[in-house]
BAFI-494634 format. One line per field, with one value per residue (C-alpha): chain; x, y, z; residue in one letter. Coordinates in Angstrom, 2 decimals, padded with zeros to 5 digits. Layout:
<rs>
bami = (A / ...)
x = (X / ...)
y = (Y / ...)
z = (Z / ...)
loro = (a / ...)
</rs>
This chain:
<rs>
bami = (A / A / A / A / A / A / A / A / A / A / A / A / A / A / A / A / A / A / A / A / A / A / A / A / A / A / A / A / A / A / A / A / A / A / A / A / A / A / A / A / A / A / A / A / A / A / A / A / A / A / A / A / A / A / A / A / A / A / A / A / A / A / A / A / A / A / A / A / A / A / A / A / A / A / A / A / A / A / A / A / A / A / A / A / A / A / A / A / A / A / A / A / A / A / A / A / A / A / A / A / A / A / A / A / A / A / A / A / A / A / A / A / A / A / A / A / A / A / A / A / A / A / A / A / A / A / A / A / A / A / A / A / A / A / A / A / A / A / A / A / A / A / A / A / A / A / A / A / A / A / A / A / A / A / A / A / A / A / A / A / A / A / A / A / A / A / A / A / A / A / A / A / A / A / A / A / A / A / A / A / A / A / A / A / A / A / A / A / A / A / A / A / A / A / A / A / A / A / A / A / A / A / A / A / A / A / A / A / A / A / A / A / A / A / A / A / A / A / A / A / A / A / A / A / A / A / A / A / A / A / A / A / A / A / A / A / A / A / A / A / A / A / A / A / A / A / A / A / A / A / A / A / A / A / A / A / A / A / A / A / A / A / A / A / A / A / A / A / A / A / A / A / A / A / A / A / A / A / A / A / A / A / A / A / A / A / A / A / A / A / A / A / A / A / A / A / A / A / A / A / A / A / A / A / A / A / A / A / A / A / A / A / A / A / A / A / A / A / A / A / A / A / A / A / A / A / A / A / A / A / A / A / A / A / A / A / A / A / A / A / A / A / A / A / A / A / A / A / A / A / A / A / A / A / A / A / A / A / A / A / A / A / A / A / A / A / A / A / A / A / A / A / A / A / A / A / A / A / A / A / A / A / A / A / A / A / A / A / A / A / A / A / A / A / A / A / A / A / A / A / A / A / A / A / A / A / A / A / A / A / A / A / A / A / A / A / A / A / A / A / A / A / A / A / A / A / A / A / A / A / A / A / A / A / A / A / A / A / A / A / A / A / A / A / A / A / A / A / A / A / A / A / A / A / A / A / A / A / A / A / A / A / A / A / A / A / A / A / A / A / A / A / A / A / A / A / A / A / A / A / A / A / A / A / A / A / A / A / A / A / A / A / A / A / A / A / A / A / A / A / A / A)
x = (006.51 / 004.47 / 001.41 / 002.36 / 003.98 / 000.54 / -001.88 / 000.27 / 000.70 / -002.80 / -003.80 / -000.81 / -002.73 / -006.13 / -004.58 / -005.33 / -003.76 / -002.18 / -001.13 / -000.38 / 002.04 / 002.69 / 005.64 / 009.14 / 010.97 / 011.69 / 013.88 / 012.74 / 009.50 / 011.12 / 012.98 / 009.72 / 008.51 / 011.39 / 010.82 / 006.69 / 008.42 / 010.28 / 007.67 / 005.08 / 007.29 / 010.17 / 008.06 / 010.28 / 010.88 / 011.15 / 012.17 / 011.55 / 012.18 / 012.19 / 016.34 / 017.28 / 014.21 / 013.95 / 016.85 / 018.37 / 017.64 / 020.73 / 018.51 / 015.83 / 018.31 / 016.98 / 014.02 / 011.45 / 013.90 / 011.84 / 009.40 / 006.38 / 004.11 / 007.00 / 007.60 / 004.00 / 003.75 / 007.26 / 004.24 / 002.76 / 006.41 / 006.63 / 004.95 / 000.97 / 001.69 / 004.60 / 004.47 / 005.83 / 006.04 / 006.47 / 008.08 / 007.32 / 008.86 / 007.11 / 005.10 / 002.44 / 003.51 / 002.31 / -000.98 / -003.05 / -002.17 / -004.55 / -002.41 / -000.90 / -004.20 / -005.80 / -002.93 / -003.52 / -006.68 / -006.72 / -003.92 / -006.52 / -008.19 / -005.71 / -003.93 / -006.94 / -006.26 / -002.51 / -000.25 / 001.08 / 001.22 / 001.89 / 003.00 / 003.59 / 005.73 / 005.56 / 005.97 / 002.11 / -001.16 / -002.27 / -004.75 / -006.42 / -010.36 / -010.50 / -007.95 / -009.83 / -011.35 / -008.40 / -005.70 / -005.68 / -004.11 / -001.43 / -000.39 / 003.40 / 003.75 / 007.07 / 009.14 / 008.32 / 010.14 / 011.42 / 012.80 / 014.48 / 016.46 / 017.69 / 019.27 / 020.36 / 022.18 / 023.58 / 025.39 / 026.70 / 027.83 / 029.72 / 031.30 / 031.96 / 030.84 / 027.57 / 025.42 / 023.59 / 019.69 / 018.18 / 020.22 / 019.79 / 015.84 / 015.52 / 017.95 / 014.80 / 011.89 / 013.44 / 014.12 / 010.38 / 008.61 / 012.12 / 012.79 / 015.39 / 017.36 / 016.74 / 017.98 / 020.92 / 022.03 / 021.33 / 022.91 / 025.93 / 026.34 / 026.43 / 029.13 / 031.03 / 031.14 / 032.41 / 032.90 / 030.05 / 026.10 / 025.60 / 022.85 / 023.35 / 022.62 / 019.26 / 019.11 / 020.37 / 017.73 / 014.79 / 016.37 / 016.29 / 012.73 / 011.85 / 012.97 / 011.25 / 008.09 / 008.56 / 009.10 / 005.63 / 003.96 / 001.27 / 002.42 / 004.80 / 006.81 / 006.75 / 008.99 / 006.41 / 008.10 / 005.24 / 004.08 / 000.89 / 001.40 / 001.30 / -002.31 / -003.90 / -007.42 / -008.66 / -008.72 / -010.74 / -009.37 / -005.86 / -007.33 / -007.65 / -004.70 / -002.27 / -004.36 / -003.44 / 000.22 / 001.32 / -001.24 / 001.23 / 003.96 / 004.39 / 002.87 / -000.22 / -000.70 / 000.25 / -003.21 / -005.07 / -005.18 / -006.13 / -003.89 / -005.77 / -007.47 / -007.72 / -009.53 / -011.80 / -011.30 / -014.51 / -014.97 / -014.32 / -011.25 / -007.91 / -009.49 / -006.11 / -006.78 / -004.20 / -001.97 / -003.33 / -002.24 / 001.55 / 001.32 / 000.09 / 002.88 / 005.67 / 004.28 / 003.81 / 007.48 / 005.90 / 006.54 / 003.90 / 003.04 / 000.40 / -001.97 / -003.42 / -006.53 / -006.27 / -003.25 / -004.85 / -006.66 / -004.79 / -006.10 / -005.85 / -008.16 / -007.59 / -004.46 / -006.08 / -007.09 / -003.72 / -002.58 / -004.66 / -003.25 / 000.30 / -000.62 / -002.35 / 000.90 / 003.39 / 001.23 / 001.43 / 004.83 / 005.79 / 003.95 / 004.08 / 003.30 / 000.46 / -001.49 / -002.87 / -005.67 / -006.40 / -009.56 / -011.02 / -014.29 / -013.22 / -012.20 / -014.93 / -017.82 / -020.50 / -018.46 / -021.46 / -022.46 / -019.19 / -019.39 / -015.68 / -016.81 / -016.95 / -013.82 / -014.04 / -016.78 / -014.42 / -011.02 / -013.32 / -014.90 / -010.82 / -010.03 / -012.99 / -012.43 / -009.17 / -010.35 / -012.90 / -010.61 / -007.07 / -005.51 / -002.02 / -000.59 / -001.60 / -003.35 / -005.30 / -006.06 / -008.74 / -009.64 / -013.01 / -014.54 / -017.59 / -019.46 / -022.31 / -019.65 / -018.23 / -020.29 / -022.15 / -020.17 / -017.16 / -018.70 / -020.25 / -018.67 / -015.77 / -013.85 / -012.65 / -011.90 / -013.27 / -014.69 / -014.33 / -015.73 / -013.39 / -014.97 / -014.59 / -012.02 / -014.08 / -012.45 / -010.08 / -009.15 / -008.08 / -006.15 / -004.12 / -003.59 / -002.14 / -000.37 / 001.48 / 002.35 / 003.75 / 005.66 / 007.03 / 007.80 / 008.35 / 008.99 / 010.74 / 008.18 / 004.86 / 003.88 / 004.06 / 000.80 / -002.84 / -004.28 / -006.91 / -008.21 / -006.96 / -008.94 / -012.15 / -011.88 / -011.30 / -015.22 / -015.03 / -011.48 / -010.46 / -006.42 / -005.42 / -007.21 / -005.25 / -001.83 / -002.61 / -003.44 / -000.58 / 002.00 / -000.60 / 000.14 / 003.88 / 004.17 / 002.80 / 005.59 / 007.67 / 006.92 / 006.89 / 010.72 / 008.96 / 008.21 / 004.56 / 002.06 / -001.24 / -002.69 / -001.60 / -002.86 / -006.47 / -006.31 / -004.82 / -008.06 / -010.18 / -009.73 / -009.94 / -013.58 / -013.69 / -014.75 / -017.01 / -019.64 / -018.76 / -019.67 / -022.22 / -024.47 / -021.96 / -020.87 / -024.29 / -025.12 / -021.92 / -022.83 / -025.86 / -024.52 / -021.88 / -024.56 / -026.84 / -024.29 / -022.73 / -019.47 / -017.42 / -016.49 / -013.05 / -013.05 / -014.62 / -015.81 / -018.41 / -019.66 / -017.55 / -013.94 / -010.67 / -007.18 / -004.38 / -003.28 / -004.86)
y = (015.05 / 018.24 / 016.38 / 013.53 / 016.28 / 017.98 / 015.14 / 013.64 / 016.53 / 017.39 / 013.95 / 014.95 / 017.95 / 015.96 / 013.04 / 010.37 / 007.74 / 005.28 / 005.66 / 003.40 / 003.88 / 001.26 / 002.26 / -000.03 / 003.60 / 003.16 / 005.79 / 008.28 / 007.76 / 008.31 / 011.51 / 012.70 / 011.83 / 013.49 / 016.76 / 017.36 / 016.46 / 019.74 / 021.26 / 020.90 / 022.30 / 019.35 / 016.30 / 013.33 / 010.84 / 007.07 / 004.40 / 000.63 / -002.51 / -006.13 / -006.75 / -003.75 / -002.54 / 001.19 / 003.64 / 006.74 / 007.47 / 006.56 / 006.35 / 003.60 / 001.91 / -001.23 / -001.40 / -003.45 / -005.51 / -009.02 / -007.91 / -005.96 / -005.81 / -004.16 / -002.06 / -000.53 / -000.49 / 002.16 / 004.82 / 004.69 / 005.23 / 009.04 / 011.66 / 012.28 / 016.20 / 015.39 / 015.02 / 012.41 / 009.83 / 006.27 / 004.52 / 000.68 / -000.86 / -003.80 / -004.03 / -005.58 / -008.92 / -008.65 / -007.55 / -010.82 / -011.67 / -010.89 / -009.50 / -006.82 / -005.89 / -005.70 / -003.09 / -001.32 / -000.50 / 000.42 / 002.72 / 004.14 / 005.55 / 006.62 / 008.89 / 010.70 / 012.97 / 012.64 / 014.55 / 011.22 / 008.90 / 005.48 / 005.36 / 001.95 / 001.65 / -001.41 / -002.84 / -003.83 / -003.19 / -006.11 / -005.11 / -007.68 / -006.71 / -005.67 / -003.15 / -001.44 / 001.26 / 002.63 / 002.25 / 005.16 / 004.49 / 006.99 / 006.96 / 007.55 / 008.68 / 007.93 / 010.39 / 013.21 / 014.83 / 017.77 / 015.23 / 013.53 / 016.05 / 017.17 / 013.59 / 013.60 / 016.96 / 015.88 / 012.95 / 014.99 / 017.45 / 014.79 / 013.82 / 017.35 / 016.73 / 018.16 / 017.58 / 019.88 / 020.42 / 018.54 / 014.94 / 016.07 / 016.31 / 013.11 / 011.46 / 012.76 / 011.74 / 008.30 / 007.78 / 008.46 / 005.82 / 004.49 / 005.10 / 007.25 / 003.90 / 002.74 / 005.80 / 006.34 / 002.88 / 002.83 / 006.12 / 005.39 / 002.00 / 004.38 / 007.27 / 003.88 / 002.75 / 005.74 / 008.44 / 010.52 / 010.34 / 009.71 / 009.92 / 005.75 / 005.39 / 005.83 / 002.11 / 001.21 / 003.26 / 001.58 / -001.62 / -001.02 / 000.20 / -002.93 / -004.70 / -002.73 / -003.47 / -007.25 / -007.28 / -005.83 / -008.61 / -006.78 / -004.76 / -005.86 / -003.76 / -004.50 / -003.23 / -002.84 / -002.86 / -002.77 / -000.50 / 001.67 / 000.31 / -003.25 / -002.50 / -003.94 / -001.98 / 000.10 / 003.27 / 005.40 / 004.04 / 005.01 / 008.20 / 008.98 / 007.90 / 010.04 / 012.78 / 012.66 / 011.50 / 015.48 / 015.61 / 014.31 / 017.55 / 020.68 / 022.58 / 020.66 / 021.75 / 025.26 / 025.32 / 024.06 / 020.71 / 018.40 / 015.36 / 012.20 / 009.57 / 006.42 / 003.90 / 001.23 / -001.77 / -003.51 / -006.77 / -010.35 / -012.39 / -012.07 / -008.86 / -007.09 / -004.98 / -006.06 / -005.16 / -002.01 / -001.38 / -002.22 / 000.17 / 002.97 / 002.72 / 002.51 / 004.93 / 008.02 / 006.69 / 006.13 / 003.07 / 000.03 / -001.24 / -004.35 / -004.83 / -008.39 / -007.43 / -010.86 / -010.23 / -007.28 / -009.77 / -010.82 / -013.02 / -010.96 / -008.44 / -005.10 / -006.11 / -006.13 / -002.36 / -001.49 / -003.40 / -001.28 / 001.88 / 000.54 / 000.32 / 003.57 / 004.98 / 003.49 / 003.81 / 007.55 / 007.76 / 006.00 / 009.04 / 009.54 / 005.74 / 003.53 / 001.27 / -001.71 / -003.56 / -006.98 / -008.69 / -006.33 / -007.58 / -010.81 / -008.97 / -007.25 / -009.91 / -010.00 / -008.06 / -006.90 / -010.57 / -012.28 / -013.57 / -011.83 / -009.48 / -006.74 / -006.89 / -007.00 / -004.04 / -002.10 / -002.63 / -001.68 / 001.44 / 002.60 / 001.99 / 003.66 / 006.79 / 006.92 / 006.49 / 009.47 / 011.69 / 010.96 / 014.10 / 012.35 / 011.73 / 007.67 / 006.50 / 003.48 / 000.89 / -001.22 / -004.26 / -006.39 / -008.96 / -009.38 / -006.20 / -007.81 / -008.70 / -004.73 / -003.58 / -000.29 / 002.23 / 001.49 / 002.59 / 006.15 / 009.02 / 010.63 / 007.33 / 007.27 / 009.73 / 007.36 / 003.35 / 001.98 / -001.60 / -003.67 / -006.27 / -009.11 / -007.39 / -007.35 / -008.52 / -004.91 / -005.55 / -008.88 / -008.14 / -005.97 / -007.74 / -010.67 / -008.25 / -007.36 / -010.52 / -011.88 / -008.40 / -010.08 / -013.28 / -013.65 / -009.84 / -010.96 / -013.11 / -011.41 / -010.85 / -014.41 / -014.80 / -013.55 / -010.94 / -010.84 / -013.97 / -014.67 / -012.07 / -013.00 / -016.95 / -016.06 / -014.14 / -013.86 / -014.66 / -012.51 / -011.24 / -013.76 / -016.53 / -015.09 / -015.29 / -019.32 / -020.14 / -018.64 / -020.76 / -023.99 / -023.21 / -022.53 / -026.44 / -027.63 / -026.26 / -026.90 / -030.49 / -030.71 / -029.48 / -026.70 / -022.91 / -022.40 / -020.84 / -019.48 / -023.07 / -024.03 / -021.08 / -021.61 / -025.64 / -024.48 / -022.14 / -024.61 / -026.94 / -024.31 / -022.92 / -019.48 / -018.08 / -016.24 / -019.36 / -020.99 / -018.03 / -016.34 / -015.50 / -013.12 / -011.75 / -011.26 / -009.29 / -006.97 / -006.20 / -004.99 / -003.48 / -001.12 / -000.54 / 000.87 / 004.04 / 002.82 / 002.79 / 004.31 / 002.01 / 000.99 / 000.77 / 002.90 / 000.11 / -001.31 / -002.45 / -005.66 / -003.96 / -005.23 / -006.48 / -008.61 / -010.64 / -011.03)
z = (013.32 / 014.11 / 013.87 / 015.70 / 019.02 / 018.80 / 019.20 / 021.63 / 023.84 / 023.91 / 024.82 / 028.13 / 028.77 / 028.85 / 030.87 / 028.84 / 031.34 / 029.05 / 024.75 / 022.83 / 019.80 / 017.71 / 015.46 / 014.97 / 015.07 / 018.88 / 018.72 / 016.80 / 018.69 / 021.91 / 021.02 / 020.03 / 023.09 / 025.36 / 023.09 / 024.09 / 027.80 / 027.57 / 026.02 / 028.63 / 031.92 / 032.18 / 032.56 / 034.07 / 031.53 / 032.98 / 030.50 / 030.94 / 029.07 / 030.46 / 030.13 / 032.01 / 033.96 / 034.53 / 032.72 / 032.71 / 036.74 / 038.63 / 042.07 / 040.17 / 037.75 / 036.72 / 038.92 / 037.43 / 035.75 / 034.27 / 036.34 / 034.01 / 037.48 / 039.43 / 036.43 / 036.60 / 040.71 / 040.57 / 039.14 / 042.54 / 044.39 / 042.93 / 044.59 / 043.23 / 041.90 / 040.21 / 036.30 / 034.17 / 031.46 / 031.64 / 028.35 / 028.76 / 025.48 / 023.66 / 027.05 / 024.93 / 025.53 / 028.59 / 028.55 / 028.21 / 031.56 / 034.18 / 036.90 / 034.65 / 032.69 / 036.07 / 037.50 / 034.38 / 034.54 / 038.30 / 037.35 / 034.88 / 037.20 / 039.47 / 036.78 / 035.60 / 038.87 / 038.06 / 035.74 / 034.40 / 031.41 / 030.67 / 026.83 / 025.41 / 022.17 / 020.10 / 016.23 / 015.89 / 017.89 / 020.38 / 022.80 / 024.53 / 024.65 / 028.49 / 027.87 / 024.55 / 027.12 / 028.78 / 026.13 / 023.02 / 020.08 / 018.54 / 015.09 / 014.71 / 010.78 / 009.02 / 008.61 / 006.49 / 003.73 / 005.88 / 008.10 / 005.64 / 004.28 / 007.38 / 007.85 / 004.18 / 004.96 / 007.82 / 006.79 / 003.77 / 006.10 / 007.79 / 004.57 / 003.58 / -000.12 / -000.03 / -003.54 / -006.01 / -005.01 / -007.54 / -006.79 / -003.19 / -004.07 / -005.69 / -002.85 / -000.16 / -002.14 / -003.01 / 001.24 / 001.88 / 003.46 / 005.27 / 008.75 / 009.48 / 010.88 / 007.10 / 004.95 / 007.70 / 006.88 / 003.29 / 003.00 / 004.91 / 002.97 / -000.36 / 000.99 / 002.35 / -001.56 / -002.65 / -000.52 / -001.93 / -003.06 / -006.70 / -008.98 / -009.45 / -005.10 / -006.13 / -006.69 / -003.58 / -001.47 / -004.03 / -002.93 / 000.84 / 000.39 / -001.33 / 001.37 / 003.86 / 001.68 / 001.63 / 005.34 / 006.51 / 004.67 / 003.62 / 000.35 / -002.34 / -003.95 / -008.29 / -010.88 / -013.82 / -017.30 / -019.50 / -021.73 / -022.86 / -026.20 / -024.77 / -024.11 / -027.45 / -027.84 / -024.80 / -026.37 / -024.29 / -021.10 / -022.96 / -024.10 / -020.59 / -018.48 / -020.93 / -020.31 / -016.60 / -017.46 / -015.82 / -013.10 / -010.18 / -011.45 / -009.56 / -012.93 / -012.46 / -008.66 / -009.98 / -012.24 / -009.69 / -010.18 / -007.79 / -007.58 / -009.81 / -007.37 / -008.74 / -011.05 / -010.62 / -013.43 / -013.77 / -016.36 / -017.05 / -016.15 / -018.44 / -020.33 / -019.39 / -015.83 / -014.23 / -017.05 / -016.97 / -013.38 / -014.82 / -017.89 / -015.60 / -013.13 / -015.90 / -017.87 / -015.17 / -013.88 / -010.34 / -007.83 / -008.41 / -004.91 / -004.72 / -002.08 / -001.25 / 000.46 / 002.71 / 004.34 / 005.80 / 008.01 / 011.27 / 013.73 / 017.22 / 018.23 / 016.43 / 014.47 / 011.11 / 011.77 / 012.58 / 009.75 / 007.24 / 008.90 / 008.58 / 004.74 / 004.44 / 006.12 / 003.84 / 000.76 / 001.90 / 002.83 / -000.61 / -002.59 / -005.77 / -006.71 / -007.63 / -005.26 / -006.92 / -005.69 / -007.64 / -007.55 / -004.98 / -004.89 / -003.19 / -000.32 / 000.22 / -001.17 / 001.49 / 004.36 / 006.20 / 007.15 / 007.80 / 011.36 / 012.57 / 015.14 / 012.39 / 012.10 / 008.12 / 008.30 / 010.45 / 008.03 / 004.91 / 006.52 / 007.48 / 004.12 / 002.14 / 004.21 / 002.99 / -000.83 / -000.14 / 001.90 / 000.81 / -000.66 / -000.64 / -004.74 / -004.37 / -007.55 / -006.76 / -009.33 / -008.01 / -010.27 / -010.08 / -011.90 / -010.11 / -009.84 / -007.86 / -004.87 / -004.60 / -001.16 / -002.79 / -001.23 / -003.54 / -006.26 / -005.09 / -006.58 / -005.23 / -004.37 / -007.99 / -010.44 / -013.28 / -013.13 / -016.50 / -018.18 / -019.71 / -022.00 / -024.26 / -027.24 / -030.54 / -034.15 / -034.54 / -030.81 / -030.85 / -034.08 / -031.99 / -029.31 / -031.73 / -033.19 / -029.67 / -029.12 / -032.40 / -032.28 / -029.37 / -030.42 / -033.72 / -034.65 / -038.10 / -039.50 / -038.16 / -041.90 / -042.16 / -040.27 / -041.11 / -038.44 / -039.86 / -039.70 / -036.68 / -035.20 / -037.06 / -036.28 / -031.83 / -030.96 / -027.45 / -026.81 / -024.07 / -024.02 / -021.68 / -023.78 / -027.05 / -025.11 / -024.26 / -027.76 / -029.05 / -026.13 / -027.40 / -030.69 / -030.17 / -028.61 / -031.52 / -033.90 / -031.40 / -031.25 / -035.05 / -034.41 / -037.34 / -036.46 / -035.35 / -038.05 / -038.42 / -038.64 / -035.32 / -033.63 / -035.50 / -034.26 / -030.68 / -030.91 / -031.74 / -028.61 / -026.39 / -024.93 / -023.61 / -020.25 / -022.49 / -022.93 / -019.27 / -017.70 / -019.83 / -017.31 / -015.17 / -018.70 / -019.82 / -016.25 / -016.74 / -019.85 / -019.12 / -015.91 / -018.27 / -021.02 / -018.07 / -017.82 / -014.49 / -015.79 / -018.66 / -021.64 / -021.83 / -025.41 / -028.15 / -030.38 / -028.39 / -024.72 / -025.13 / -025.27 / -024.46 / -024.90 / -024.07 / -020.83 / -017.69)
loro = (x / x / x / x / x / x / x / x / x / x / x / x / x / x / x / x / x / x / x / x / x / x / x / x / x / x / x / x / x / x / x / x / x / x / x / x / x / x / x / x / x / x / x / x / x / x / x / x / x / x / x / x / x / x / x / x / x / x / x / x / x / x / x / x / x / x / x / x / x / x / x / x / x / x / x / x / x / x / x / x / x / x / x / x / x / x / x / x / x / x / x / x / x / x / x / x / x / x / x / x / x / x / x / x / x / x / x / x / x / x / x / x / x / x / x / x / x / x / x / x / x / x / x / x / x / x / x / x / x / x / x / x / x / x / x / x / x / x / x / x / x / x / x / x / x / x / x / x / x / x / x / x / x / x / x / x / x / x / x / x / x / x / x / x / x / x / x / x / x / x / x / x / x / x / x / x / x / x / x / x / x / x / x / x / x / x / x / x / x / x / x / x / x / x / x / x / x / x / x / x / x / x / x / x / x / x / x / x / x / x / x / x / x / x / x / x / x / x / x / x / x / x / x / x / x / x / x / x / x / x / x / x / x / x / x / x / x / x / x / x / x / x / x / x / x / x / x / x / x / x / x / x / x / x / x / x / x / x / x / x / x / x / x / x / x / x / x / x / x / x / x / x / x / x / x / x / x / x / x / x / x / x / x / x / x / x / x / x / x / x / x / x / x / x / x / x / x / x / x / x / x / x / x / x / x / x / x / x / x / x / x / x / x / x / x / x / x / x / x / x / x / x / x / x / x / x / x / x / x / x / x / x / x / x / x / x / x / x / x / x / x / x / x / x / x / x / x / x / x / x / x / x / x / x / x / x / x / x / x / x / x / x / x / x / x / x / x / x / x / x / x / x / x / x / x / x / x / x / x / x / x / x / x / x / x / x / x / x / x / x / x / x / x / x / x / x / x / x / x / x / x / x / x / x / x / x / x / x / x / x / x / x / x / x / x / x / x / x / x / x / x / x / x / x / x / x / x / x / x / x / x / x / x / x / x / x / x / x / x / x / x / x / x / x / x / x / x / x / x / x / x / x / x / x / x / x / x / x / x / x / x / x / x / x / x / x / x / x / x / x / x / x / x / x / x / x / x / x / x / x / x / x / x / x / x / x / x / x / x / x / x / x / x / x / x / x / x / x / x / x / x / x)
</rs>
C-alpha cells in the first residue's frame, strides 16, 4: 500500500482538488486514506454516503443526508485554512447531473488555494466528459503479499494454531489477487471447518478467487488439464517452453534471470494455439486466466480504460499465472480507424505498455490467425520473448496427432488402425480438422452398432474439405509471411507445422 500512500499524499501536498479512486475495497481504501491524514499534520477526515449523510462528527452527523448538493456545499461551512478530506462514497452516481458537476467544478477552483480534498471512492470509473479536467484518477492496487500475510497471521493468531512457513507461504500466494474482505472470509470459512488451516484450504481460496474472477466479467478463470504431450508435432515450440519450465523459481531470479514474457501464436485456425495456451499453464503448474478482448469495451466514457487497468491489476495480483489472449487480432483489427472517440486506440496503447514494461511473472499467450489484422506495434521486439508460426501439420505430424487421439479413445485397439496411412491420405488437415473426422467417423460405427475403423475415418475424410483450400489465399500469405524470418517455426519439419485441436 506504500505506493498507493505515496502518490496519494503527494497529490494532498500539491492540492489536487478532487481524486478519484475506483476500488470495491471501501474499506481498506479508507483506512489508507485516514493513515496519509495522520501523516500529513492530522487532516480532518469527513465521511459521506447518501443513507446517512456526513459520519463520524457528532456536531455534522448526517448532514447531507440524500442530499449529494448539500453534501458538497458543507466544504464551504469549514473555515478556509483548515485542512481536510472529504470521503463521498459511490458519489459517482451523481455526477451526470448538472447541478452537482457544476458545484464541482467551481469547488475546483476554490480548493486550489485550500488545503482540502474531495476523494471519491467507487467500484468502476464513470466520469462524465465535463468533469475529465478536474477529476484525477488513483489506482488502488490489491493487496500485496506483505499485506496478506499479516492478515493470514492474524487470524491464526486468533486461533492460536499458527502453521509451518511453507503452508503459511503457499496460504499468502494462493490469497493474492483477493481483497482482504475475500481471504478474511474465505479464511475464516476454512478455520470454521476445522479449527485450523490445512494444506487441502488451498482449494477453497482457488475457489473464492474463481469467483472473484467470474464476477468482474472481464477474465475467466480455467482449470487447464492438458498436457505437453497432448501437443502432437510442435517440436521447436516444445523445445522451447520446457526450456523456460524453471524461469518463474526463486533459483532462476538468483542467476539473473529475468522473468519469461510471453508468446505470440501466429497461424491458421484449429492448428492447436489455443491448446497450447492450456499445456503451458498445466505444465509450469501456474493459474490459466482468459481474456476476451471485447469485454474490455464498455459503453460510458472512460470505463473501458479503467476496465483494462482492473485487468492489468488482477492479472498482476494473480502472479505467477498465464494470461491468455485468443484470437487477438480481432480485437485489435483496424483500431486506429474505428470511429469510438479513440477509445479503442487508447485501451490498446494501456495495454501494449504493459506488454513492453511489465516486469510482473505474467506469461502472456497471445494467439492470431490473421497476421495482417495485428496493428504493427504488437509485433516489435520486446513485447514477446518469442512469436512462433504454427502451420498446417505435415504427414509425421498428423500421424501424431492421430496417434493422441486414438490413445484417447480407443487406447486398446490403436494397433488396430494404420497411422500411417491415415496420415498420408489427410494433406492439409489441420488438428482440429483430424479431431472432426475422427467424431464423423466414430458416428458411422456407431450407427453400424460396429466399432469405428480406419475405413470410416478415410470416408469421414473424404467428405470433408479443409480450411486449407477455402482459404488458400490467407494460408498462402502466412506462409510466406513465416518463411520471410518474421517469426520462428513452430515445428522443425517444415514452414507448414502443426498439431492437434483448435
Amino acid at each position: 500500500m506504500s505506493n498507493f500512500s505515496n502518490e496519494f499524499e503527494l497529490l494532498l501536498r500539491s492540492r489536487y482538488p478532487i481524486i478519484y479512486i475506483p476500488t470495491r475495497e471501501e474499506e481498506r481504501a479508507e483506512v489508507a486514506i485516514a493513515h496519509s491524514a495522520k501523516n500529513l499534520g492530522n487532516r480532518g477526515v469527513y465521511i459521506w454516503d447518501f443513507v446517512d449523510g456526513y459520519q463520524g462528527n457528532p456536531n455534522d452527523l448526517g448532514f447531507g443526508k440524500r442530499n449529494p448538493l448539500q453534501a458538497l456545499e458543507f466544504l464551504e461551512k469549514l473555515p478556509a485554512s483548515a485542512p481536510a478530506i472529504f470521503i463521498l462514497r459511490d458519489f459517482q452516481r451523481f455526477l451526470d447531473d448538472i447541478s452537482i458537476s457544476r458545484k464541482l467544478r467551481n469547488l475546483a477552483r476554490l480548493l486550489k488555494s485550500q488545503p482540502k480534498n474531495i476523494v471519491i471512492i467507487s467500484a468502476q470509473i464513470a466520469i462524465p466528459d465535463d468533469l475529465t479536467e478536474v477529476l484525477t484518477v488513483l489506482e488502488f492496487a490489491l493487496p500485496t503479499a506483505a499485506e496478506i500475510k499479516i492478515e493470514v497471521e492474524r487470524l491464526l493468531i486468533a486461533t492460536g494454531k499458527p502453521v509451518e512457513g511453507r503452508l503459511l507461504d503457499e496460504m499468502v500466494r494462493s490469497c493474492q489477487g483477493l481483497s482482504i474482505e475475500r481471504i478474511r472470509r474465505v479464511l475464516a470459512k476454512a478455520i470454521a471447518t476445522r479449527g485450523e488451516l490445512q494444506p487441502d484450504d488451498v482449494e477453497l481460496i482457488l475457489e473464492e478467487k474463481r469467483q472473484t474472477i467470474r464476477q468482474t466479467q472481464i477474465l475467466d478463470f480455467y482449470s487447464a488439464h492438458e498436457n505437453i504431450s497432448d501437443i502432437g508435432g510442435l517440436d521447436n515450440l516444445k523445445e522451447w517452453l520446457l526450456r523456460r519450465g524453471g524461469g518463474f523459481s526463486e533459483k532462476a531470479r538468483q542467476y539473473g534471470l529475468p522473468h519469461p514474457r510471453g508468446l505470440l501464436l501466429v497461424g491458421i485456425q484449429g492448428t492447436g494455439k489455443s491448446l497450447t495456451a492450456k499445456a503451458i499453464a498445466h505444465h509450469w503448474h501456474l493459474p490459466l486466466l482468459r481474456l476476451d478482448v471485447g469485454r474490455l469495451f464498455a459503453g460510458l466514457v472512460g470505463e473501458s480504460e479503467s476496465r483494462t487497468r482492473q485487468m492489468i491489476q488482477l492479472a498482476e495480483a494473480l502472479a505467477p499465472c498465464v494470461l491468455w489472449i485468443d484470437e487477438i487480432d480481432k480485437a485489435f483489427a483496424g483500431f486506429d480507424s474505428k470511429g469510438d472517440a479513440g477509445t479503442t486506440s487508447r485501451v490498446f496503447g494501456t495495454f501494449i505498455t504493459w506488454l513492453a514494461e511489465k516486469t510482473s511473472p505474467v506469461f502472456v499467450v497471445a494467439t492470431a490467425n490473421n497476421i495482417q489484422s495485428l496493428p504493427p506495434e504488437m509485433l516489435r521486439k520486446g513485447r514477446f520473448d518469442e512469436i512462433f508460426f504454427v502451420g498446417l501439420p505435415n504427414q509425421e505430424e498428423r500421424r501424431a496427432i492421430f496417434e493422441v487421439h486414438l490413445s484417447r479413445l480407443r487406447p486398446q485397439n490403436l494397433k488396430s488402425y494404420d497411422l500411417e496411412r491415415l496420415a498420408y491420405e489427410t494433406p492439409d488437415f489441420s488438428g482440429a480438422e483430424i479431431e472432426q473426422t475422427l467424431i464423423e467417423a466414430m458416428h458411422i460405427g456407431f450407427s453400424q452398432n460396429r466399432d469405428f475403423a480406419t475405413d470410416d475415418i478415410l470416408e469421414a475424410a473424404s467428405q470433408m474439405v479443409p480450411l486449407a483450400r477455402t482459404a488458400q489465399e490467407q494460408i498462402q500469405f502466412l506462409q510466406d509471411w513465416a518463411a520471410a524470418g518474421k517469426a520462428r517455426l513452430a515445428s522443425r519439419y517444415g514452414s507448414l507445422s502443426r498439431r492437434i485441436q483448435g
